[in-house]
C-alpha positions in Angstrom: 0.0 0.0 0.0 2.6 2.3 0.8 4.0 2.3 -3.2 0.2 3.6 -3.9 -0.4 5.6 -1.0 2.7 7.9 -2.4 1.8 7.9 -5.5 -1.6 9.0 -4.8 -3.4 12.9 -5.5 0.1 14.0 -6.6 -1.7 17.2 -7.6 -4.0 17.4 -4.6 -7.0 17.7 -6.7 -8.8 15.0 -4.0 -7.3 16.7 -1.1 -9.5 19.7 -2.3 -12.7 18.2 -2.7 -12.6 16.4 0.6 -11.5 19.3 2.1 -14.9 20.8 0.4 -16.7 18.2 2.0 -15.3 18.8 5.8 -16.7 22.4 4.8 -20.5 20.5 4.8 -19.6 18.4 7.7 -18.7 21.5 10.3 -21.5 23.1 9.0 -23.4 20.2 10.1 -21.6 19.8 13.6 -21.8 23.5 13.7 -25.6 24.1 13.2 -26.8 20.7 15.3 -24.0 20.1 17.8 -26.0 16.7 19.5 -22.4 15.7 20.3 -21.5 18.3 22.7 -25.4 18.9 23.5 -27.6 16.3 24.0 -30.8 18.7 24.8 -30.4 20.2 21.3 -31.6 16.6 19.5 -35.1 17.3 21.1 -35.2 21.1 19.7 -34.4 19.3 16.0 -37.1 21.1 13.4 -39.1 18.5 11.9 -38.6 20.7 8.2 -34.9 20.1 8.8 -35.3 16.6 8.1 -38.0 16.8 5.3 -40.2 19.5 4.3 -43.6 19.0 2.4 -45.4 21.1 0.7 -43.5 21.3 -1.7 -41.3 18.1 -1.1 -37.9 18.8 -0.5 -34.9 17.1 1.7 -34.6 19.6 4.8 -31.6 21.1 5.4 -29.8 18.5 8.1 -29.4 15.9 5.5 -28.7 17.8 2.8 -25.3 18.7 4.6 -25.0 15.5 5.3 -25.0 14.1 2.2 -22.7 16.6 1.1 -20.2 15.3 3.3 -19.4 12.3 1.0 -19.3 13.5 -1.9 -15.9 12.4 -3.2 -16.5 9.0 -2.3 -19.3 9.1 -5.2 -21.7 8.0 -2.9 -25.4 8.3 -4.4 -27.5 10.7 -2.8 -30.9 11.9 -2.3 -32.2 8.6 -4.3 -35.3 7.9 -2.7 -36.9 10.3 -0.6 -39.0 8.2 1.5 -36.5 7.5 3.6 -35.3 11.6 4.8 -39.5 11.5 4.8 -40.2 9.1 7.5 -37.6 10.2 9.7 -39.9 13.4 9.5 -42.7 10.6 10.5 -41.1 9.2 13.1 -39.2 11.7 14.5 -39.6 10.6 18.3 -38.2 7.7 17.1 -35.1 9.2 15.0 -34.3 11.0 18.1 -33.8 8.2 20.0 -31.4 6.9 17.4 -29.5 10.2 17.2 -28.9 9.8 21.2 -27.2 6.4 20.3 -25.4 7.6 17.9 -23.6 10.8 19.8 -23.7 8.3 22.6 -19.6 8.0 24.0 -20.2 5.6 26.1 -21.7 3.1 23.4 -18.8 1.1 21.5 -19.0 1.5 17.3 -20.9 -1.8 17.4 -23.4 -0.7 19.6 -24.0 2.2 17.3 -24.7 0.4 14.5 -26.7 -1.8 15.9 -28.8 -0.1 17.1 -32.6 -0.5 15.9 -32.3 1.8 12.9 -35.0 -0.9 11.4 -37.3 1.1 13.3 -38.0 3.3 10.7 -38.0 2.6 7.0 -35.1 2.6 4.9 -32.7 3.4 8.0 -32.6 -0.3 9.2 -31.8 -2.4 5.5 -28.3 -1.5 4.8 -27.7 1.2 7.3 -25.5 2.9 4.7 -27.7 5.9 6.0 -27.0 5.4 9.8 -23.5 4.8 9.2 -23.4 8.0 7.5 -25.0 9.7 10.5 -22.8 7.9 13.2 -20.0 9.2 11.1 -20.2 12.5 11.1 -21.2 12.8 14.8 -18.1 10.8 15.9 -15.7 11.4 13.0 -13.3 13.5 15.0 -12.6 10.0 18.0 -11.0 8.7 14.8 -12.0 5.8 15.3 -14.6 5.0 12.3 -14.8 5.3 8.4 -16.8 6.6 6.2 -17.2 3.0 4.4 -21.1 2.0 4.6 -21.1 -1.7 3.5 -19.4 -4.5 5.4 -18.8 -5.8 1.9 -16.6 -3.0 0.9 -14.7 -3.5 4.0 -14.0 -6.6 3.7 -12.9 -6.1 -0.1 -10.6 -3.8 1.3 -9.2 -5.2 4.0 -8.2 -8.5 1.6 -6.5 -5.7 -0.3 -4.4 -3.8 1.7 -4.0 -5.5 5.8 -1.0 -7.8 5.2 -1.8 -10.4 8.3 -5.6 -9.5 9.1 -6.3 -10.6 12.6 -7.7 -14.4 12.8 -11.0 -15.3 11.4 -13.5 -13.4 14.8 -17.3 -15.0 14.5 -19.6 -11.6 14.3 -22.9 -12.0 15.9 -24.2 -8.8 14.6 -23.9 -6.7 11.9 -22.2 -4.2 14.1 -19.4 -6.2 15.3 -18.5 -6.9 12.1 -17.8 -3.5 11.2 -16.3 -3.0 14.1 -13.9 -5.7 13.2 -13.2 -4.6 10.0 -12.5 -0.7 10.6 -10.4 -1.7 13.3 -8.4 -3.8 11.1 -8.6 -0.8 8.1 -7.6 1.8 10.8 -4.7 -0.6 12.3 -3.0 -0.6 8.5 -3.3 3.4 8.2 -1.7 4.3 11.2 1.3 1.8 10.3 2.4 3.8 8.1 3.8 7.7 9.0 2.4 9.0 5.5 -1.3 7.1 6.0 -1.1 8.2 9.4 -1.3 11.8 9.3 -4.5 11.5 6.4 -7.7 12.4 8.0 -9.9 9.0 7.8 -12.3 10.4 5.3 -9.0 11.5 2.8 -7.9 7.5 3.7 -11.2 6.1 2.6 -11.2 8.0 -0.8 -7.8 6.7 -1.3 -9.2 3.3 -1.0 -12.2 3.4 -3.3 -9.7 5.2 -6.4 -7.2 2.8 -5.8 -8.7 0.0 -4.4 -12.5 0.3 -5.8 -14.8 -2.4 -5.0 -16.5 -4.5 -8.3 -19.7 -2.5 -7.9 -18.7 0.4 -8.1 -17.7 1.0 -11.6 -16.8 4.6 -13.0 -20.0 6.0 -14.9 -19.2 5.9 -18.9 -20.9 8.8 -21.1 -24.3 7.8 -23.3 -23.5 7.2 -26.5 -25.7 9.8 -27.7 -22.9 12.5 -26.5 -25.9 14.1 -24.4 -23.3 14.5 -21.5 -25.4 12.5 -19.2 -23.4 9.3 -17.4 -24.7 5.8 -16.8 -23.4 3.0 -15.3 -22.2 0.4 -18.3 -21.9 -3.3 -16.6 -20.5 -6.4 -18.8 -21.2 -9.7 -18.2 -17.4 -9.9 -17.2 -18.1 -7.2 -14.5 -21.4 -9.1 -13.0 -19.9 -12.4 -13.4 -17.0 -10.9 -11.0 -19.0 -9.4 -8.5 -20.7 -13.1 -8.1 -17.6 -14.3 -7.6 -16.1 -12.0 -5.3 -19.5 -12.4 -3.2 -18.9 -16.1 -3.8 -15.2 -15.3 -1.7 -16.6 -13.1 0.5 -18.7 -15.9 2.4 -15.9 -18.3 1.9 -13.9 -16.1 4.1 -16.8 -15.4 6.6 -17.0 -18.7 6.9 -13.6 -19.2 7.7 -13.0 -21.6 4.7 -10.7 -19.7 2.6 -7.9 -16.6 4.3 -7.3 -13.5 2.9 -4.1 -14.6 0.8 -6.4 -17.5 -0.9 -9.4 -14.6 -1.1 -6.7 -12.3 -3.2 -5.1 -15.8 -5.3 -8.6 -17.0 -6.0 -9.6 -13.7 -7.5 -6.3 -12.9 -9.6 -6.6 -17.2 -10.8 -10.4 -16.3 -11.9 -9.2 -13.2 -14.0 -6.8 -14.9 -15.9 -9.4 -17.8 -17.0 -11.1 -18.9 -19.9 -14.7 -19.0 -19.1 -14.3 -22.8 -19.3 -11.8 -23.1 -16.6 -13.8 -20.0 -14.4 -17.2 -22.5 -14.3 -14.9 -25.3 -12.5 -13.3 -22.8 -10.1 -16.6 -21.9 -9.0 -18.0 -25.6 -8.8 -15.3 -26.3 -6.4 -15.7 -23.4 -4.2 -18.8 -23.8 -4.1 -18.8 -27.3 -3.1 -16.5 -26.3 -0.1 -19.3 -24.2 1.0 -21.0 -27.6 2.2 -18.0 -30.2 2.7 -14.8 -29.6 4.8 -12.2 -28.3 2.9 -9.7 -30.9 1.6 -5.8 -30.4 0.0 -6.3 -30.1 -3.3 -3.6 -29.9 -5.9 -5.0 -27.3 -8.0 -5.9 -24.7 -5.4 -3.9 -21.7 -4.8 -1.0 -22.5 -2.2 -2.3 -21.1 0.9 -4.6 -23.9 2.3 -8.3 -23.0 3.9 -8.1 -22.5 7.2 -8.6 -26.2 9.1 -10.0 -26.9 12.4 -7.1 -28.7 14.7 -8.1 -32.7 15.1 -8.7 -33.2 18.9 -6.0 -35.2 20.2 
């Protein structure tokens, strides 16, 4: 990582823009300071969440949002959700109190019942997002909103990762994972001194994840960008998820995670079909030594003497 990570934003064009988007989050920490204020989450304005009549996303989330902006995170895409926290605004207040919470561990945080009100509790790319930027300055958590993307970059860039932990919550999980993310930035004195959201933008343009592709411009020239997926691309994607719970299952280890994907890029279709036979079958057998698997075995469970 450190070859890249010196490489990187030679011309500080990134450094910029997130330094754009720390504008967006001190407004935010500015104008609703439930961190340092706990009795200013009950005073929150209803309209700052949603407005209606006309519909519009209030103000609070709208600097929110703006906050992520050069990770290329999608925003505003279904209102509903800004909406019902509106709805159920006793409810979101509750959840805000969690989240500024210091005595609650990251886990904690993110598991809390989010579910509660719609579109908060199915991905919690939302919550994370809030939890974020009402604890960004501990240090201690990334703005990355999908356990799948950490663990995509974790195999990528944490040499040893720390031995196979069995999450019983979604939370834990990411706990796990940033902890391991945060570990490999601070081991290096250039990483180090990167603010965590500059660290996570380094990771998605140098490290990006199989779904999330660069948009490509329409064909028509209208100057308008889509998403353009091959079959290639969505074929990967299975087969990264395919590694993904391999490794949560403590089958395969991060080495075989990184030589399994680099084997299936440089098959023929053919010879990718039988690669993913086989790992699929170890999803249901014990794993076995097999000549034709990477070198680095799946993890084993000692025999009992």
């Amino acid at each position: 990582m450190l070859e890249k990570a010196t490489a990187y934003d030679k011309v500080r064009s990134m450094r910029i823009e997130v330094d754009k988007a720390f504008a967006f989050l001190k407004e935010l920490r500015q104008k609703y300071p439930f961190s340092e204020n706990l009795r200013r989450i009950e005073l929150l304005d209803p309209d700052k969440l949603f407005k209606i009549n006309p519909d519009e996303v209030g103000e609070f989330f709208r600097l929110l949002e703006g906050s992520f902006k050069p990770l290329g995170n999608p925003t505003f895409n279904n209102s509903n959700v800004y909406r019902n926290t509106r709805l159920q605004i006793g409810e979101f207040k509750n959840l805000l109190r969690a989240a500024v919470d210091s005595r609650k561990s990251l886990a904690q945080k993110v598991d809390a019942p989010w579910e509660k009100i719609g579109g908060l509790g199915q991905d919690k790319q939302l919550a994370i997002k809030i939890i974020f930027c009402f604890n960004y300055d501990s240090g201690t958590i990334l703005p990355i909103f999908s356990n799948q993307h950490m663990r995509h970059f974790v195999n990528r860039v944490v040499d040893a990762p720390g031995g196979q932990a069995k999450y019983f919550s979604f939370g834990q999980e990411y706990e796990h994972y940033t902890a391991e993310l945060l570990k490999t930035k601070n081991s290096l004195p250039l990483t180090r001194d990167w603010d965590n959201l500059y660290f996570a933008v380094f990771l998605y343009k140098t490290y990006p994840p199989p779904d999330s592709d660069p948009p490509t411009t329409r064909p028509s020239g209208e100057g308008k960008t889509i998403n353009v997926i091959t079959n290639q691309q969505l074929e990967l994607r299975a087969f990264v998820k395919l590694l993904s719970e391999l490794q949560s299952k403590g089958k395969i280890t991060g080495q075989q995670f990184r030589e399994y994907r680099e084997q299936w890029t440089q098959q023929q279709p053919n010879d990718r079909d039988i690669l993913v036979w086989r790992l699929k079958q170890l999803l249901t057998t014990e794993a076995k030594p097999n000549p034709d698997q990477p070198k680095s075995q799946p993890y084993q469970k000692p025999r009992r003497l």
